[in-house]
C-alpha positions as CSV (number, residue, x, y, z in Angstrom):
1,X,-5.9,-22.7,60.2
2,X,-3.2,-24.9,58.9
3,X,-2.4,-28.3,60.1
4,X,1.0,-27.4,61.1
5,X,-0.1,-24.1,63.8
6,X,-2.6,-26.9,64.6
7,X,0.1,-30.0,65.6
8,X,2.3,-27.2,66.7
9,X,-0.1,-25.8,69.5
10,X,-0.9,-29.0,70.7
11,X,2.4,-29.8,71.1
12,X,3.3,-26.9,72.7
13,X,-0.2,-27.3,75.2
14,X,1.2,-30.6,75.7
15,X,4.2,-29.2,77.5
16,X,2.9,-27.0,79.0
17,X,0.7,-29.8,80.7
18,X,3.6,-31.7,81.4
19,X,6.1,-28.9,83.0
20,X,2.7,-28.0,85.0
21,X,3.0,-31.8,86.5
22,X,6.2,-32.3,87.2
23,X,6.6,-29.0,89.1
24,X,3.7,-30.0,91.7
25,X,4.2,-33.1,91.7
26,X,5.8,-34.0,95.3
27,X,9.1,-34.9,94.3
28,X,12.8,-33.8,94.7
29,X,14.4,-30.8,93.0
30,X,17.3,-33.0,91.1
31,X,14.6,-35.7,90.2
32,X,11.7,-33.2,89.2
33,X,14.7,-31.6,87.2
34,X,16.2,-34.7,85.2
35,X,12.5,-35.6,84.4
36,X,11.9,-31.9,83.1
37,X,15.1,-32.8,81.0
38,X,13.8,-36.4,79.9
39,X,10.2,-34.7,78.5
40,X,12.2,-31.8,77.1
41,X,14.6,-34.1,75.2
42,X,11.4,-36.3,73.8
43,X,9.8,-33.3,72.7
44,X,12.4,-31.7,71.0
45,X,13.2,-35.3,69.3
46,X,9.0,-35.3,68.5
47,X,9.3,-31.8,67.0
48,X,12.4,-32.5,64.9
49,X,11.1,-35.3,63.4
50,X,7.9,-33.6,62.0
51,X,9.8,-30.8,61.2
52,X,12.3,-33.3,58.8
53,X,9.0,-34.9,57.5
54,X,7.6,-31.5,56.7
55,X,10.9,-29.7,55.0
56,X,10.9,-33.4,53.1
57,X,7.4,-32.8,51.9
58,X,8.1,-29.6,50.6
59,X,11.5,-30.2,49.1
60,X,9.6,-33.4,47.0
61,X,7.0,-30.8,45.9
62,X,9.1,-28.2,44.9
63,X,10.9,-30.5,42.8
64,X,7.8,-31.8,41.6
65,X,6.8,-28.1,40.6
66,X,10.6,-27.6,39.5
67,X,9.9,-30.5,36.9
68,X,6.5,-29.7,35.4
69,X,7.8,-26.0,35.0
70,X,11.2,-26.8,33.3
71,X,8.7,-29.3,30.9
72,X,6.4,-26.7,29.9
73,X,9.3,-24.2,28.9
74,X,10.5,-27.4,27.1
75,X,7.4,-27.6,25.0
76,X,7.3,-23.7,24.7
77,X,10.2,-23.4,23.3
78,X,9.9,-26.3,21.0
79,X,7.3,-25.2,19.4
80,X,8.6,-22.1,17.5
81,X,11.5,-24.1,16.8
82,X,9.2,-26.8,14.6
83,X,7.7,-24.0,13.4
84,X,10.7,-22.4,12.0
85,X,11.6,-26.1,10.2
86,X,8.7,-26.7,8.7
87,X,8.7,-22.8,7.2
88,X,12.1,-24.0,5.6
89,X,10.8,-26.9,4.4
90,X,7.8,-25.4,2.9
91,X,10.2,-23.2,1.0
92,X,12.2,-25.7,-0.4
């Protein structure tokens, strides 16, 4: 399972926990309300943030994987290029 099902479930257990609270807790509609809309706000600022961290992570690989590929077509096509000069110069 990967890490990211794994942080999202948890997350999403944990709010589940937390909206289970708040509703029987014995408090009043309009303050169990703007504390539902407190945890909400946290969570989605807690998700956001590892979501930015992961698209980060994987735009820093791809361009890591975007490099290495771009060399070894570099070297790849260098190669029948020297082979071509030093035909020519063999000739001469």
């Amino acid at each position: 399972m990967s890490s990211g099902k794994v942080v999202l479930g948890l997350l999403a257990g944990a709010a589940a926990g937390a909206l289970a609270g708040i509703l029987f807790a014995p408090a009043k509609g309009t303050r169990t309300r703007k504390r539902i809309l407190r945890k909400g706000e946290r969570y989605y600022d807690s998700l956001k943030e590892k979501f930015d961290e992961l698209l980060d992570s994987v735009n820093d690989k791809f361009e890591k994987v975007k490099e290495e590929v771009t060399d070894y077509a570099d070297k790849k096509t260098a190669k029948p290029e020297e082979a071509q000069k030093n035909a020519k110069t063999a000739e001469v």
